[in-house]
C-alpha positions as CSV (number, residue, x, y, z in Angstrom):
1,X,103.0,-46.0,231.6
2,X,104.9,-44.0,229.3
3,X,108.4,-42.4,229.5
4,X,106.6,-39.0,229.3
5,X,104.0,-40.3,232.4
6,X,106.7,-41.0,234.4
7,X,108.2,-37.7,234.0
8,X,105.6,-36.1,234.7
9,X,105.1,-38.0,238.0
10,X,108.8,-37.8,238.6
11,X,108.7,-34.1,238.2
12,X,105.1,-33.9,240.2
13,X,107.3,-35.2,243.2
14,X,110.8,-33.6,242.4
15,X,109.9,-30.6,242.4
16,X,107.9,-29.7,245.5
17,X,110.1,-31.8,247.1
18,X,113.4,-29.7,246.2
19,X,110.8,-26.4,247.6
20,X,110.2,-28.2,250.8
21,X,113.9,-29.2,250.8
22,X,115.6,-25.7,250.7
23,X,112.8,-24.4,253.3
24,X,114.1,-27.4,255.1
25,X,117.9,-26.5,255.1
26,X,117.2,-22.7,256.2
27,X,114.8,-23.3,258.7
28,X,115.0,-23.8,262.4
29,X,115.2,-27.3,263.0
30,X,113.3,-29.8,265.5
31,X,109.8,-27.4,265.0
32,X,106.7,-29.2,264.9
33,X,106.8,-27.7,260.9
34,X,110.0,-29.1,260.3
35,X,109.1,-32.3,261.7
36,X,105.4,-32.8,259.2
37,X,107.4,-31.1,256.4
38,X,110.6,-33.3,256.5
39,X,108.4,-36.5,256.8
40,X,106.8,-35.0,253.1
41,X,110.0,-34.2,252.0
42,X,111.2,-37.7,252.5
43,X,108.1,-39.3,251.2
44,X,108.1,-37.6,248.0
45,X,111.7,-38.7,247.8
46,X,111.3,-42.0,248.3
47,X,108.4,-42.1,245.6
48,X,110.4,-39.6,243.1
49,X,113.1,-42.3,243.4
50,X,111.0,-45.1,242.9
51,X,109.5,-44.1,239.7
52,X,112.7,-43.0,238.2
53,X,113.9,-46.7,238.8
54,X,110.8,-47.6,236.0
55,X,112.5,-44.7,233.3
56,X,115.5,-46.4,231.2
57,X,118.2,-44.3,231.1
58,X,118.7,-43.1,227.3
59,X,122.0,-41.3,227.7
60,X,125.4,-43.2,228.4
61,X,126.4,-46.6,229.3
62,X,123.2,-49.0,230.3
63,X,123.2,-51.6,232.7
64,X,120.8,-54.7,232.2
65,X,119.6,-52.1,229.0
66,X,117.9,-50.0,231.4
67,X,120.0,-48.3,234.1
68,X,122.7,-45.8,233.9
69,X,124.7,-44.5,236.2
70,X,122.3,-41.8,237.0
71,X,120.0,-44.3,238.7
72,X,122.7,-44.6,241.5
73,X,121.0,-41.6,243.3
74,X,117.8,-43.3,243.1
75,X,119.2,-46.6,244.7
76,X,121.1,-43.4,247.2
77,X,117.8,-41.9,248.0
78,X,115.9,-45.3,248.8
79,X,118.5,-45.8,251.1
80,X,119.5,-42.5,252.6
81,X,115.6,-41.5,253.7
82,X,114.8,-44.6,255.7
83,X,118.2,-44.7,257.6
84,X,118.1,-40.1,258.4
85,X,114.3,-41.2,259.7
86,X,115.6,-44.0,262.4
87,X,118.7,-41.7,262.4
88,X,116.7,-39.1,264.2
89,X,114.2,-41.2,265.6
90,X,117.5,-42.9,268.2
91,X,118.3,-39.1,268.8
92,X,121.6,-39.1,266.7
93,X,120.8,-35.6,264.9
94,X,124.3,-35.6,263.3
95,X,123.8,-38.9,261.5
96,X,120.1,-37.5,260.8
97,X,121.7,-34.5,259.7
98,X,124.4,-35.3,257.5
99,X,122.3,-37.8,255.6
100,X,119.8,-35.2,254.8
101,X,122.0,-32.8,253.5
102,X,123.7,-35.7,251.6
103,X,120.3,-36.3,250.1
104,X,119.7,-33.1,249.2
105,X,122.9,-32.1,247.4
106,X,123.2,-35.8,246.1
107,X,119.4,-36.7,244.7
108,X,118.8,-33.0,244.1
109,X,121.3,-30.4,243.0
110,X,123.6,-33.2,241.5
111,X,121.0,-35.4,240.0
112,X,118.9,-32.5,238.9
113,X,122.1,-31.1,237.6
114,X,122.6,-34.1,235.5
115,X,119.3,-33.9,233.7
116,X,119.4,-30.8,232.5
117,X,122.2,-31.7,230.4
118,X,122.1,-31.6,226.7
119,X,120.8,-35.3,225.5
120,X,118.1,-36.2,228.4
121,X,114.9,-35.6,228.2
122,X,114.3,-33.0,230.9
123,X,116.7,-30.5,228.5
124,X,114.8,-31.1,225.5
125,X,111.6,-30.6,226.8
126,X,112.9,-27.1,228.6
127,X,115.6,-26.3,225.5
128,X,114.3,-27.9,223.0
């Protein structure tokens, strides 16, 4: 696959999953809808994260000449979903809780922040 493929499948999961994210965080929680949402939310977060472990980073310092520091959410997010599900599946909301909002802010808002940020792809293809 191409660079510009895996964008396009990253954003194809990104973005519905920062929709159902932010329904998520304003919503009452425990709901049979919050329950079949959050398990889409995490699995589109799991694969987003996944495929943007396959796109090199092209601004900053590169590790192995292919990660950059922004892949440190991705390695975030593969962990963060699997331990908020057996979080909340043992009944500790707090833990289940704090992870998820963790996630959100840290793989979405911050993350997303960062590629829109002259240099990356994401802000020439929307600023050119």
């Amino acid at each position: 696959m191409t660079y510009q493929d895996l964008m396009y499948l990253h954003l194809a999961t990104v973005l519905p999953a920062f929709i159902i994210g932010t329904i998520l965080l304003l919503i009452k929680k425990g709901t049979t809808f919050h329950k079949v949402s959050g398990r889409l939310y995490m699995i589109l977060m799991l694969i987003t994260a996944v495929v943007t472990l396959f796109m090199p980073a092209h601004v900053g310092v590169r590790f192995f000449k292919h990660f950059g520091w922004i892949h440190l959410f991705s390695f975030l997010t593969i962990y963060t979903v699997p331990t908020a599900y057996t979080a909340i599946k043992k009944g500790n909301v707090k833990a289940h809780k704090r992870k998820m909002i963790l996630l959100y802010v840290g793989a979405i808002l911050i993350a997303g922040g960062f590629t829109l940020m002259p240099g990356r792809y994401l802000h020439d293809v929307l600023f050119g």
